[in-house]
C-alpha positions as CSV (number, residue, x, y, z in Angstrom):
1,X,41.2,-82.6,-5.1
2,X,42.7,-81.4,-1.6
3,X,46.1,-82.3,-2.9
4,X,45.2,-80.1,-6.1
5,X,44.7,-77.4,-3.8
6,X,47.5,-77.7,-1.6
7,X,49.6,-77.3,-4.5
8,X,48.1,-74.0,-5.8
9,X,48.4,-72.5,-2.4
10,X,51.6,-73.6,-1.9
11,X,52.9,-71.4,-5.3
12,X,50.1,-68.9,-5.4
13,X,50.3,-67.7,-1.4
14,X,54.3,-66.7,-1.6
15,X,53.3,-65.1,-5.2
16,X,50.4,-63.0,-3.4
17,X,52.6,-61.8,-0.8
18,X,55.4,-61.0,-3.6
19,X,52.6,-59.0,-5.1
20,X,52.0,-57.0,-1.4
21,X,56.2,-56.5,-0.8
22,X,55.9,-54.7,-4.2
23,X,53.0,-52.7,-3.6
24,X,54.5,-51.8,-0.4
25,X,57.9,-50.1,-1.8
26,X,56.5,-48.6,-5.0
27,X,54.8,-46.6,-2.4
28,X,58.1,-45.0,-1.3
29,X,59.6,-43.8,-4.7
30,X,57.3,-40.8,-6.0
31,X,55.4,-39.1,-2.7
32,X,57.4,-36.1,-1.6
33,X,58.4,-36.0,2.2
34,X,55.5,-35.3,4.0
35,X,56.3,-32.9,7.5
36,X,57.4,-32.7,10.1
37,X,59.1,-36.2,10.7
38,X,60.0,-37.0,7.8
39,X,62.5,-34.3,6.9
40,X,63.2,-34.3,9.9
41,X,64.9,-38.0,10.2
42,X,65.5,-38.1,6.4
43,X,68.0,-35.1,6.9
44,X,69.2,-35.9,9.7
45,X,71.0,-38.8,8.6
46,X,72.3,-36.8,5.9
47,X,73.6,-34.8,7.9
48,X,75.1,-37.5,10.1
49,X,76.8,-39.0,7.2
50,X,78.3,-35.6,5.8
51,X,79.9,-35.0,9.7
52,X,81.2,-38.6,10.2
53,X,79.4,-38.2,13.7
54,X,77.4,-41.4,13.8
55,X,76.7,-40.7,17.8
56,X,74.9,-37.8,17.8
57,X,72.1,-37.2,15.0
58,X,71.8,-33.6,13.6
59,X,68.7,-31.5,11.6
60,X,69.2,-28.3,10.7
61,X,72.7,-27.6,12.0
62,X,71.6,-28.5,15.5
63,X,71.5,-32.2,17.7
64,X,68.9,-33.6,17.0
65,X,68.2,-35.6,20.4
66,X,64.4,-37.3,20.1
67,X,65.6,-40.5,18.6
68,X,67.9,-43.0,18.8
69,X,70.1,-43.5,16.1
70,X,69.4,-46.9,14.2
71,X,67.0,-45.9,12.1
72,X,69.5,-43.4,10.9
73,X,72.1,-45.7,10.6
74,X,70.1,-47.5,8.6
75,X,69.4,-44.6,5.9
76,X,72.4,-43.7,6.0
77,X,73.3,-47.1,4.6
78,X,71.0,-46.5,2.0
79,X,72.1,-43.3,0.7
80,X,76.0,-44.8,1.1
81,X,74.7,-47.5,-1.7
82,X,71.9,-45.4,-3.6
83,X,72.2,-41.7,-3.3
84,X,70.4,-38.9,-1.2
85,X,66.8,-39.3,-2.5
86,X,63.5,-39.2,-1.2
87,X,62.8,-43.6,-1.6
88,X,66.3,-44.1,-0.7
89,X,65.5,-42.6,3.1
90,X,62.1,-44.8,3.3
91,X,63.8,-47.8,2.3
92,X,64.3,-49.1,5.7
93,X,60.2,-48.2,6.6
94,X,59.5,-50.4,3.7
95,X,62.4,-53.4,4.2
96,X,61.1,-53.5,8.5
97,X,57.7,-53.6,6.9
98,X,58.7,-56.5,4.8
99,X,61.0,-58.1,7.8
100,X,58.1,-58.5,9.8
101,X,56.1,-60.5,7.2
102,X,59.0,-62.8,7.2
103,X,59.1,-63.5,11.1
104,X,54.6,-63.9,10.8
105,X,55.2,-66.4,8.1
106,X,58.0,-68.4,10.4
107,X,55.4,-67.9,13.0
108,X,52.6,-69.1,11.4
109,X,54.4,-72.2,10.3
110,X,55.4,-72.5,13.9
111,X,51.9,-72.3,15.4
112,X,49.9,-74.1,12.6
113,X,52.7,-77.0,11.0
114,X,52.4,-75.6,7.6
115,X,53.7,-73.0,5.4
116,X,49.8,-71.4,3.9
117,X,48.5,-69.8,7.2
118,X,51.9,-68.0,8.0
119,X,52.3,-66.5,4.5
120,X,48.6,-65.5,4.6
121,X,49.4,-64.1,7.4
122,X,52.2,-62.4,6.1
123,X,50.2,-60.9,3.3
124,X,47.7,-60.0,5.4
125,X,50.0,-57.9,7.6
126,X,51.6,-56.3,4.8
127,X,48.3,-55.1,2.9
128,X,46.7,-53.5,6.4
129,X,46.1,-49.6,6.1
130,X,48.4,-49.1,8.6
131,X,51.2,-50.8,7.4
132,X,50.9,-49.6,4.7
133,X,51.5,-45.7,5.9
134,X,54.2,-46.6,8.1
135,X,55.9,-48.8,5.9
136,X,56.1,-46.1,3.2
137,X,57.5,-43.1,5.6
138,X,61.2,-41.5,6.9
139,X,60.6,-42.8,10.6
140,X,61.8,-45.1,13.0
141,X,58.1,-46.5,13.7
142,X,58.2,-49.8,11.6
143,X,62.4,-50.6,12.8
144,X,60.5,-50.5,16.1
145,X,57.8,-52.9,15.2
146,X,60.6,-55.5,13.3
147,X,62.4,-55.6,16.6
148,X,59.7,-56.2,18.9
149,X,58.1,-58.4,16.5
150,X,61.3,-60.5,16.6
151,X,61.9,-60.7,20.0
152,X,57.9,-61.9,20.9
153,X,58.6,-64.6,18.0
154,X,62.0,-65.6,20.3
155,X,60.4,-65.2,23.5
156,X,57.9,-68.1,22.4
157,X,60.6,-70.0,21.4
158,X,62.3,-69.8,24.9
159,X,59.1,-70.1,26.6
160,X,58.1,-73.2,25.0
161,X,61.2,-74.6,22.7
162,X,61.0,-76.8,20.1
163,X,62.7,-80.3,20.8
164,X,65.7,-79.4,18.0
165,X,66.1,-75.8,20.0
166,X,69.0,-74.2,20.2
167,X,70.9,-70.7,21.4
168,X,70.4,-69.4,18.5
169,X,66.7,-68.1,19.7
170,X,68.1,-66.5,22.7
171,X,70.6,-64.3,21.1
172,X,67.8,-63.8,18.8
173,X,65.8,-62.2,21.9
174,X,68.4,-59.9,23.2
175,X,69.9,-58.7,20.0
176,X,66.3,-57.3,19.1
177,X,65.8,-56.0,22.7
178,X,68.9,-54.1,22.2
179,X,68.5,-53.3,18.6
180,X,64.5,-52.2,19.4
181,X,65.6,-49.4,21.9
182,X,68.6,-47.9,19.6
183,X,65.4,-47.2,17.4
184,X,63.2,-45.6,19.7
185,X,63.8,-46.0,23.2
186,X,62.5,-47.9,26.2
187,X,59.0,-49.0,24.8
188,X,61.0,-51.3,22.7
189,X,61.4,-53.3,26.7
190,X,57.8,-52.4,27.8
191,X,56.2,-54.1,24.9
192,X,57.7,-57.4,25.0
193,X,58.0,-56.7,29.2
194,X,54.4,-56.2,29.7
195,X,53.1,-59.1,27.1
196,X,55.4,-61.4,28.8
197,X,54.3,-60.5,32.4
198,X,50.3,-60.5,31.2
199,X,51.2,-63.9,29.4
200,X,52.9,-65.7,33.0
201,X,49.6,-63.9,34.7
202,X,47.0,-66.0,32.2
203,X,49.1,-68.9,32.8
204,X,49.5,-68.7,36.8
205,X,46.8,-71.8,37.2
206,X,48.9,-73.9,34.1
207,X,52.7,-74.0,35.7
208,X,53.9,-76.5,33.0
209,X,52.8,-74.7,30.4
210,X,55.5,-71.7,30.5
211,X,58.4,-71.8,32.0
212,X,61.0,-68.3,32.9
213,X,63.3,-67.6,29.7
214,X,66.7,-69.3,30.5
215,X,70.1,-67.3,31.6
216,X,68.0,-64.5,32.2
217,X,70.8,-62.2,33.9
218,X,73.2,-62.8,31.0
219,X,70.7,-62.0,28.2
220,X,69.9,-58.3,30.5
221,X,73.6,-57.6,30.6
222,X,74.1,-58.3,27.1
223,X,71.4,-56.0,26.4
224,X,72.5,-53.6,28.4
225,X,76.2,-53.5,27.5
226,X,74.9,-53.1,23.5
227,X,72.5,-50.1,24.3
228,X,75.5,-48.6,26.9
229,X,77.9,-48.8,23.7
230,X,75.8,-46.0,22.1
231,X,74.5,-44.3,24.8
232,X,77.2,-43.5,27.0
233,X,79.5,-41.7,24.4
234,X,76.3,-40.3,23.3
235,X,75.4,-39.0,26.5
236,X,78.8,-38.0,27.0
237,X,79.1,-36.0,23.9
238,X,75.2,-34.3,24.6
239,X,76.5,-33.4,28.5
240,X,73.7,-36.0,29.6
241,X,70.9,-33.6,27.1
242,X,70.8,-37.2,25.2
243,X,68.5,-38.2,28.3
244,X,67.2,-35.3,29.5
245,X,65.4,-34.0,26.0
246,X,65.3,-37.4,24.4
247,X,63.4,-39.5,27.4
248,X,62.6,-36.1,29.0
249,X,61.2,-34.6,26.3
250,X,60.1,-36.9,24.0
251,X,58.6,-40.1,26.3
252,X,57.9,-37.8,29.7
253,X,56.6,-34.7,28.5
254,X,54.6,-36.8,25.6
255,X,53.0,-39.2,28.0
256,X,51.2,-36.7,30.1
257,X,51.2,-33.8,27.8
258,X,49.0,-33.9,24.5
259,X,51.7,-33.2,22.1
260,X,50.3,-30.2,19.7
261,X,47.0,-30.2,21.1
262,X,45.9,-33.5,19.9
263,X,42.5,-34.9,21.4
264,X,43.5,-37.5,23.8
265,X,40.8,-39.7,24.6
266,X,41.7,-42.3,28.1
267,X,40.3,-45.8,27.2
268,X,38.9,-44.8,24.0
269,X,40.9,-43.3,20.9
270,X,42.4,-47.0,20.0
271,X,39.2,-48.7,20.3
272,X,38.2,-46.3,17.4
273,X,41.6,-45.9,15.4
274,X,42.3,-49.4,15.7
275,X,39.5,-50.9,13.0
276,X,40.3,-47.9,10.7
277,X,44.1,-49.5,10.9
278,X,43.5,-53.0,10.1
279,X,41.5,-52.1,6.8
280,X,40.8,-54.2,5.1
281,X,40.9,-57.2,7.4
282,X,38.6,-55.5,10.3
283,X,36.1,-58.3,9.6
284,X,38.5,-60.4,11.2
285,X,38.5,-58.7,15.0
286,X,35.5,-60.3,16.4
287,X,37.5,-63.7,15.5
288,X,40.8,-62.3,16.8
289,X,39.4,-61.5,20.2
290,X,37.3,-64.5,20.8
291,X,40.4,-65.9,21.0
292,X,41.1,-64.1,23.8
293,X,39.1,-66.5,25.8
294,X,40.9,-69.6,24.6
295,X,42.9,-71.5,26.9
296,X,45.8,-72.8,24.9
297,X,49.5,-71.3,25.1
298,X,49.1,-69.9,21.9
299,X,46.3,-67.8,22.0
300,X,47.5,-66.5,25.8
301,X,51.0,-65.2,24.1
302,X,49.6,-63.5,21.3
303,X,46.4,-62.2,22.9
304,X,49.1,-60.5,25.6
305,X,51.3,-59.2,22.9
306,X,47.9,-57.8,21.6
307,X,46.8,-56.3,24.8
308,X,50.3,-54.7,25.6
309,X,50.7,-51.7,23.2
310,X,47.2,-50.9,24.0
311,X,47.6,-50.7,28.0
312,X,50.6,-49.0,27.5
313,X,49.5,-46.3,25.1
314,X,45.6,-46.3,26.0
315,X,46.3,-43.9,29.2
316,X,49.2,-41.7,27.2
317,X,48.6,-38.1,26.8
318,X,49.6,-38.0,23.4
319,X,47.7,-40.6,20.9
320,X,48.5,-41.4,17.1
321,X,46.7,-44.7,15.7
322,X,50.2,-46.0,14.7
323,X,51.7,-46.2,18.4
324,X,49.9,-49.7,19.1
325,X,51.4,-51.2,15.4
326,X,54.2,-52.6,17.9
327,X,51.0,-55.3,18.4
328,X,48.9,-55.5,15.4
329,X,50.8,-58.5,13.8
330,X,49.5,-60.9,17.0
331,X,46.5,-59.6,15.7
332,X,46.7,-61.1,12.0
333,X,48.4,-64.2,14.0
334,X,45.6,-64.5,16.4
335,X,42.9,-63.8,13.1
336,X,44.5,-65.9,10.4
337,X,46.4,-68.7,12.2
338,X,43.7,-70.5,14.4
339,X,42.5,-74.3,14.5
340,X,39.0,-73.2,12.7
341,X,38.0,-71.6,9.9
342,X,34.9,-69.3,10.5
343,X,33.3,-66.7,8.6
344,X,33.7,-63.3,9.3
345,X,30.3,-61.5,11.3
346,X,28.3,-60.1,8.3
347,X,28.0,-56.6,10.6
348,X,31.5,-56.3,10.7
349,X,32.0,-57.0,6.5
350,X,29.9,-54.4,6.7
351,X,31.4,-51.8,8.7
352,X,34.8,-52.5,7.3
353,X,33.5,-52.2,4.0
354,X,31.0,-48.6,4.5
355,X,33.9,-46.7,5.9
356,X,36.2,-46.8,2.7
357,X,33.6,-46.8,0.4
358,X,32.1,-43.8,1.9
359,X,35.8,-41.9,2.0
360,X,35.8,-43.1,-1.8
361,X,32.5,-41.5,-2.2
362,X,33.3,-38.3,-0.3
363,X,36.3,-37.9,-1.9
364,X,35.1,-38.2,-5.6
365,X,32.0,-36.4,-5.2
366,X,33.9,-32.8,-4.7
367,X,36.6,-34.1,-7.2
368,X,33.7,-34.2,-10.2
369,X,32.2,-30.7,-9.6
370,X,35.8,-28.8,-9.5
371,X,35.7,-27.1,-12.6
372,X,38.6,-27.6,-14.8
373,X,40.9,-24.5,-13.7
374,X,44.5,-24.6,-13.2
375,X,44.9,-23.5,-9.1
376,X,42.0,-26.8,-8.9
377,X,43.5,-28.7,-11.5
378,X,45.8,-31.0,-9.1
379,X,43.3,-31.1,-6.0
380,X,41.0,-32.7,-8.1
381,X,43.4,-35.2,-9.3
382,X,44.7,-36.2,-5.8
383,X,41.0,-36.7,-4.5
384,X,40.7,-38.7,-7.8
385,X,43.3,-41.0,-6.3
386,X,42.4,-40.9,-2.9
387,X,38.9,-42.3,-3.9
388,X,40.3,-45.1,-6.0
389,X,43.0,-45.7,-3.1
390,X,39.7,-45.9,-0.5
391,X,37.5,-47.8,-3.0
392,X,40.2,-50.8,-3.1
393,X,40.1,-50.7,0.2
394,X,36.7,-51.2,0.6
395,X,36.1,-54.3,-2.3
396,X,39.1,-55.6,-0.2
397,X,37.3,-55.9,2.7
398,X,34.0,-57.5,1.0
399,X,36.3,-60.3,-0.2
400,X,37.8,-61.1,3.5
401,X,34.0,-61.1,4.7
402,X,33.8,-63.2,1.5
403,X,36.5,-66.1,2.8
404,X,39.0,-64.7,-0.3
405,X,41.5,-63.6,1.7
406,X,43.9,-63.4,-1.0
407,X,42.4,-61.6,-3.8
408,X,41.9,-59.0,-1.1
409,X,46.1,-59.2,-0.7
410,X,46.5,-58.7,-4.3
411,X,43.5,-56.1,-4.3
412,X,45.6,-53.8,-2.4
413,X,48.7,-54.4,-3.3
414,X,48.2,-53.4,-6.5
415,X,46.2,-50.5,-5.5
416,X,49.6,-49.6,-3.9
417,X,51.2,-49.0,-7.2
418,X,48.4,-46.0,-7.5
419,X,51.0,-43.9,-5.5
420,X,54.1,-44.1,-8.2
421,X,51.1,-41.7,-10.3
422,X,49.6,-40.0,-7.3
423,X,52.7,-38.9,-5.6
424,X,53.3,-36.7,-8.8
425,X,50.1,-35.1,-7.8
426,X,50.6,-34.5,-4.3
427,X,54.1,-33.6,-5.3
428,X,52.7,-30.3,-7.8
429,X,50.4,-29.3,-4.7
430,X,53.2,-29.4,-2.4
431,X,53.6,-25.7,-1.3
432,X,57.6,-26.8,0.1
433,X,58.3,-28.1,-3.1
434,X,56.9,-25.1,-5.0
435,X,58.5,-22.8,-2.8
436,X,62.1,-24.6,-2.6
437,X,61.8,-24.6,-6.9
438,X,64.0,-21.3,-8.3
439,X,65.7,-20.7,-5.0
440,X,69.7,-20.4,-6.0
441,X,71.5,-22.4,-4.0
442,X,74.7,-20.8,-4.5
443,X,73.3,-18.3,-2.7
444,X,75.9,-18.1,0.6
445,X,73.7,-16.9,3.1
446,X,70.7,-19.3,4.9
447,X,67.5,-19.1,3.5
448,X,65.0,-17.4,6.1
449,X,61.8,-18.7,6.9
450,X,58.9,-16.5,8.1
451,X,55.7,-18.0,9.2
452,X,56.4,-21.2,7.3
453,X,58.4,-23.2,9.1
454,X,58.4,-26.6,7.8
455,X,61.0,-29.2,8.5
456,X,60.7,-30.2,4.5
457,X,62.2,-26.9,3.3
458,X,65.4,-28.2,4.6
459,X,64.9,-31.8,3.0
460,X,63.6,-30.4,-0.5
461,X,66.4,-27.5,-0.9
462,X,69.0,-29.2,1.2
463,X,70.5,-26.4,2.6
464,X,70.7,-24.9,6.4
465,X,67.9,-22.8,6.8
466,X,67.2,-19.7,9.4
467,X,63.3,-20.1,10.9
468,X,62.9,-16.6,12.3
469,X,60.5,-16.2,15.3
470,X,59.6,-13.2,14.3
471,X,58.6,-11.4,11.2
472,X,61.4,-9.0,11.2
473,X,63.6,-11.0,9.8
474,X,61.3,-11.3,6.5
475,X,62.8,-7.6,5.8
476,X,66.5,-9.1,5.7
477,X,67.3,-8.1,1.8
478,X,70.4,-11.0,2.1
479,X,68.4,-13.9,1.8
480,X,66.4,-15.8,0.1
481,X,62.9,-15.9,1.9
482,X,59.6,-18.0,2.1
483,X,57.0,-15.9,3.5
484,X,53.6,-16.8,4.4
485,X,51.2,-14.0,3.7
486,X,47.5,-16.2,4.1
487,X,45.6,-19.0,4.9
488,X,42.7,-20.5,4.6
489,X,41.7,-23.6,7.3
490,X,39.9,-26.8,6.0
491,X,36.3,-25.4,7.6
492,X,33.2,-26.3,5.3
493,X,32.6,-22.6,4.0
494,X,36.3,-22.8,3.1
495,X,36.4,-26.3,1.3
496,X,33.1,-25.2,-0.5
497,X,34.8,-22.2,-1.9
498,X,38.2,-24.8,-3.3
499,X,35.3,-26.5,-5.3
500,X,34.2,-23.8,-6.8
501,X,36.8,-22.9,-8.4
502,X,38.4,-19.8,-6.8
503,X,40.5,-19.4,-3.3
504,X,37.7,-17.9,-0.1
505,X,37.9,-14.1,-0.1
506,X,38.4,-14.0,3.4
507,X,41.6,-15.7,4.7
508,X,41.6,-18.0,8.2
509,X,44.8,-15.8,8.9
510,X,46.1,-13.2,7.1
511,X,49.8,-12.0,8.1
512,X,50.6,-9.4,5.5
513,X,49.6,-6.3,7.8
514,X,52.3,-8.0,10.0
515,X,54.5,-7.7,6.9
516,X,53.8,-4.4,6.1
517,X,54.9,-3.2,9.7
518,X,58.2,-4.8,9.2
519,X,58.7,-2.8,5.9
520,X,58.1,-5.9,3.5
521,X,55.3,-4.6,1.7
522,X,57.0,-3.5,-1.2
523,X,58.9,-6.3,-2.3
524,X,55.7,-8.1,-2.2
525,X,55.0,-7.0,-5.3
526,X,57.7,-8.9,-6.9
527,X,57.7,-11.6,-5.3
528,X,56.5,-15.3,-6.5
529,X,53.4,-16.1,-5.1
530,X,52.5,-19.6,-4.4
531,X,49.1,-21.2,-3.4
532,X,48.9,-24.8,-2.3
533,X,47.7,-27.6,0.3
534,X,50.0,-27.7,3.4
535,X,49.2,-31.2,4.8
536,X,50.8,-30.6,8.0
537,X,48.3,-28.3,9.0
538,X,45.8,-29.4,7.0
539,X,45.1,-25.9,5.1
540,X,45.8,-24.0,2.0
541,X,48.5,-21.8,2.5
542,X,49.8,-18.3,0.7
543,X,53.9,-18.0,0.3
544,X,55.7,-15.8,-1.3
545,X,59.4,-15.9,-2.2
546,X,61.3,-13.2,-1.8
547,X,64.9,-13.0,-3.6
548,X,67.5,-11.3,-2.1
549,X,68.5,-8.1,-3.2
550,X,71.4,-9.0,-5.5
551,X,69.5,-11.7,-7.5
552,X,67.6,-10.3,-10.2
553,X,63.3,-10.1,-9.6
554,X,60.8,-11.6,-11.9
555,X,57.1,-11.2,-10.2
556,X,55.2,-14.3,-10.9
557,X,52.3,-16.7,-9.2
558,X,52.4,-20.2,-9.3
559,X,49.7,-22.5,-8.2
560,X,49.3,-26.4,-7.4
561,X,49.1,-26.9,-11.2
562,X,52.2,-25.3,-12.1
């Protein structure tokens, strides 16, 4: 009988986690590009590509100097092989995503001696919530987490080798060290940095069990030389603004200022973000972290890989749930690969369970009383697919508190393929997209943007655009312009209103007095009005597109149903 069994894990595991790679990229093929990010990378790298200057990245006709450039080497790849298109740009998200699950099934084979914890492990990792949004967006997050990823799974090896060991682990460490901070920056060191030093701390009272990683000054230099053959001629070509905006900027200015105002909560946001980002394998935590206490090697590496994002990032003015991702896969490591098989708390099952079930609940409850109107028509529908998106989520974690760990893989992997349907949706409620659609683009001069500023315009039209910071500009006859005129803020009164079936009579913000005073009003009326969900900014917004003066008018309104 165990032999039986052995068998059908052995061919249904690496099936399963088939099953989760393909939910994984389906996700990237039919969601529009979400802002600000997104556009922001994915164009970028066009616009590398169309300059020949892979040093310096570019949006929008200026440097672009927050990133590295891997990530858009990387797309640019892509493109090179499969044309300029929205899943061509996610591709790598979704191939890191899918690296990562190969270096947890090596490990788990590593740690355990057989093949069926490390690909349940793997599955596990790519079905998580988490993964799953970073793995299907135009960022550098999940290059990030394949790097570090593989240079913790090298760094055991070096720390305790196996007897048939050879170099081929230690280039392994420093070519991901190197290739970790040409995606984004130092944190790519401080990860596997801090683990290491929190791992040799645990282990002080145990000599013989960890030893210092051999030829240590080499492997730095080597590092150092591969970052330095970037990053000098791209700090020579910047005049040094490579380092000044990009660690500046974007790490300094980040770490002690909340970037847009977002709550930062010392100590506490991750210990709240972080069960919503394992969904649906939160029943597992409380097993992960009594690990914490255990004594062997194993659990004191990955319980310090764990630990590090979250020290790091815990204190950081600015907080988003996916900056610890860097260490959630010690966390399916430490959860799926250890000597004993328990059962997950029943409180826990529970908890991970209520919180998708309810966002289900929430979500289709509004979606059934929208009458059938055509501005409501595709709202409905995308809250139709958030709740079935939610309500996998939530059978999925029953089934881990259940011990059936894999039909919860295959669960949400194929709840992934609800997004080659859904993305249609969100696509039709997409004010860019609606906007961007009609706009000539033989039109010589820059479209203008007034009040709507989003990064996507550039992405969906693929032209240079003009953001004016002020509204004068909307009065520049010229041009093509997107206008915004009102909007409405997600508030309760607000949200009420949407399900009733009409937009609220009285806006959050309404700009078109501001209009008015710079001599727009007239055009106004034959303009095309559009009236959609900005996710951004999380409100429903009021655009109007405004010809030039040589193109010939046609006054028309379109909604997120056209």
């Amino acid at each position: 009988m165990t032999e039986t069994r052995d068998r059908s894990l052995r061919f249904m595991l690496p099936a399963v986690v088939a099953l989760a790679m393909l939910g994984l990229v389906a996700g990237i093929f039919t969601l529009p590009i979400l802002d600000r990010d997104e556009p922001r990378f994915g164009h970028a790298a066009l616009e590398m590509m169309r300059r020949g200057d892979f040093t310096v990245p570019w949006f929008n006709d200026l440097p672009r100097l927050a990133k590295p450039p891997l990530s858009y080497w990387w797309m640019i790849a892509n493109v090179k092989l499969f044309g300029a298109s929205e899943w061509a740009v996610r591709l790598h998200s979704a191939l890191a995503a899918c690296g990562v699950a190969g270096v947890l099934a090596s490990f788990g084979k590593r740690l355990t001696g057989r093949w069926q914890p490390g690909l349940l492990t793997a599955g596990a990792w790519l079905t998580a919530l988490q993964t799953g949004m970073q793995g299907r967006v135009c960022t550098a997050d999940m290059v990030l987490v394949l790097a570090v990823t593989l240079a913790m799974r090298a760094l055991w090896e070096l720390l305790y080798p196996a007897p048939s060991a050879g170099r081929g682990w230690w280039w392994a460490f420093w070519l991901s060290m190197a290739a970790g901070f040409l995606a984004k920056g130092p944190v790519a060191w401080a990860v596997p940095l801090l683990a290491g030093l929190i791992h040799a701390w645990r282990s002080r009272k145990d000599p013989g069990s960890t030893r210092k990683p051999p030829h240590l000054a080499a492997g730095i230099l080597l590092c150092l030389a591969l970052c330095a053959a970037w990053g000098i001629p791209a700090l020579i070509a910047t005049h040094g603004r490579f380092f000044s905006e990009g660690v500046g900027h974007d790490i300094v200015e980040r770490g002690t200022t909340s970037l847009n105002g977002r709550l930062y909560l010392p100590g506490v946001f991750y210990l709240v973000t972080i069960p919503i980002s394992l969904l649906p394998w939160t029943p597992l935590l409380p097993a992960a972290l009594r690990r914490f206490r255990e004594a062997t090697p194993e659990a004191r590496f990955l319980s310090a890989w764990l630990l590090a994002p979250f020290l790091i990032f815990s204190f950081y003015a600015t907080q988003l749930p996916h900056y610890v991702l860097p260490g959630l896969p010690a966390f399916f490591l430490l959860a799926l690969c250890r000597p004993a098989t328990t059962r997950p708390h029943p409180a826990w099952t529970f908890l991970s369970a209520a919180l998708p079930l309810l966002g289900a609940g929430l979500a289709l409850t509004p979606a059934l009383k929208m009458p059938d109107l055509p501005t409501l028509a595709d709202p409905r529908a995308a809250l139709v697919y958030i709740a079935g998106f939610f309500f996998c989520l939530g059978i999925a974690s029953l089934l881990v508190g259940r011990n059936r760990p894999m039909a919860a893989i295959a669960l949400v992997a194929l709840a992934g393929f609800l997004t080659l349907p859904g993305g249609r949706v969100f696509t039709r409620m997409n004010p860019t997209v609606l906007a961007v659609d009609g706009i000539d683009r033989q039109t010589p001069s820059k479209p203008i943007g007034v009040g709507y500023t989003e990064p996507s315009l550039v992405w969906c039209s693929d032209r240079i655009w003009r953001f004016a910071s002020g509204w004068k500009d909307a009065a520049d006859t010229s041009s093509w312009r997107v206008v915004q005129l009102r909007s409405w803020d997600a508030s309760a009164k607000n949200y009420q209103a949407l399900i009733s079936g009409k937009l609220p009579e009285t806006p959050s913000r309404d700009f078109r007095p501001k209009l008015a005073e710079a001599g727009v009003g007239d055009e106004l009326a034959h303009a095309r009005v559009i009236h959609a969900w900005n996710l951004a900014t999380s409100n429903w917004v009021e655009l109007a597109v405004i010809p030039p003066a040589t193109a010939p008018v046609t006054a028309t309104t379109d909604t997120a149903a056209n």
